[in-house]
Structures are given as structure tokens and as C-alpha cells.
N, C-alpha and C positions, 0 to 999 in steps of 0.2 A: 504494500500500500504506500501511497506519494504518502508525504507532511505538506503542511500550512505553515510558513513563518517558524519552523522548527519543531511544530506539534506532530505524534507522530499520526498517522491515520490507523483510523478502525479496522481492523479487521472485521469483515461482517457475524462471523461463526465465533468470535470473542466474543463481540456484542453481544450476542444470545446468549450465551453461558454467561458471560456477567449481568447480562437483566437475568435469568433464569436464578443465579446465586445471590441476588440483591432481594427480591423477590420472595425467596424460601428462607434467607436468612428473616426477612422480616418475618414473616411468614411465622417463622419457629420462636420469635422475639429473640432473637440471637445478634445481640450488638456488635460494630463493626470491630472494636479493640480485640474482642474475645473469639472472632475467627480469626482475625488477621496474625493473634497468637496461635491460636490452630493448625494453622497455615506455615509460622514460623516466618513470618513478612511483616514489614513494616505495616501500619494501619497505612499509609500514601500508597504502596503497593495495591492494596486492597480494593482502595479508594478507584483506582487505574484498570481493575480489573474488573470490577462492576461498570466501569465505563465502556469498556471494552478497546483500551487502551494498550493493554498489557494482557500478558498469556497465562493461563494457568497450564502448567504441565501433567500429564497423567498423574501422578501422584498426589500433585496439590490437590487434583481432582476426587478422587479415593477420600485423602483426607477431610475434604470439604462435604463430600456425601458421607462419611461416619459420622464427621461433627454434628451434622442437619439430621442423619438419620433419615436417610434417602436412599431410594436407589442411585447406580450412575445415572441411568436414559436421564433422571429428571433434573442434569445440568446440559443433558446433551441433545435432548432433543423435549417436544413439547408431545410427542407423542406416546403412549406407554408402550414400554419394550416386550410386553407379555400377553 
């Protein structure tokens, strides 16, 4: 993805995982500090990744549907996997 003025651009399939993770974190009333510790990332990481700024990797992935108590499908798709 191009940037803007030095911002990076969205990836569209981040953007959905991080509205998807923004979302279920509210969702489960799970504040942003206490995933971002989860996650082992800064709360601005976080913040970036909900934007769909930045990437979460497999594993943050994993960890992030433990912490929510989630399947995977429901950061990765909006459809159910079963």
C-alpha cells in the first residue's frame, strides 16, 4: 500500500481484523491497556492495529482470540467457520 505525507496506508484485510478486534474487545468490555498487554505491544501498537495501520501476526492472532475467548474465523472473517 502507497502512504500520504508519510502515513502508512491501510491494508484492507488489517482493517477488518482490526475493526473485527476493536469491536469484540468492546464487545467483551476488554480495555485497550489490558490487550495491548496481552499482546505484549505497546497500547500505540494497539491503537494502529485497530486502525488497520499495522499487522497483527499469527500468533498475536491466537493470543488475541484466547484473551477475547473467541474463535480464530471471528478476527478473520465475519463469516462462521462451522
Amino acid at each position: 500500500m502507497g502512504s500520504v505525507l508519510g502515513f502508512p496506508g491501510a491494508d484492507p484485510a488489517d482493517a477488518a481484523i482490526g475493526a473485527r478486534l476493536r469491536r469484540w474487545r468492546d464487545q467483551r468490555g476488554v480495555d485497550l491497556e489490558a490487550m495491548a498487554q496481552a499482546l505484549h505491544i505497546p497500547p500505540e501498537e494497539l491503537r494502529l492495529i485497530e486502525a488497520g495501520r499495522a499487522h497483527l501476526d499469527s500468533v498475536q492472532l491466537g493470543v488475541a482470540t484466547r484473551h477475547l475467548h473467541l474463535p480464530v474465523w471471528a478476527l478473520v472473517s465475519d463469516t462462521r467457520a462451522y
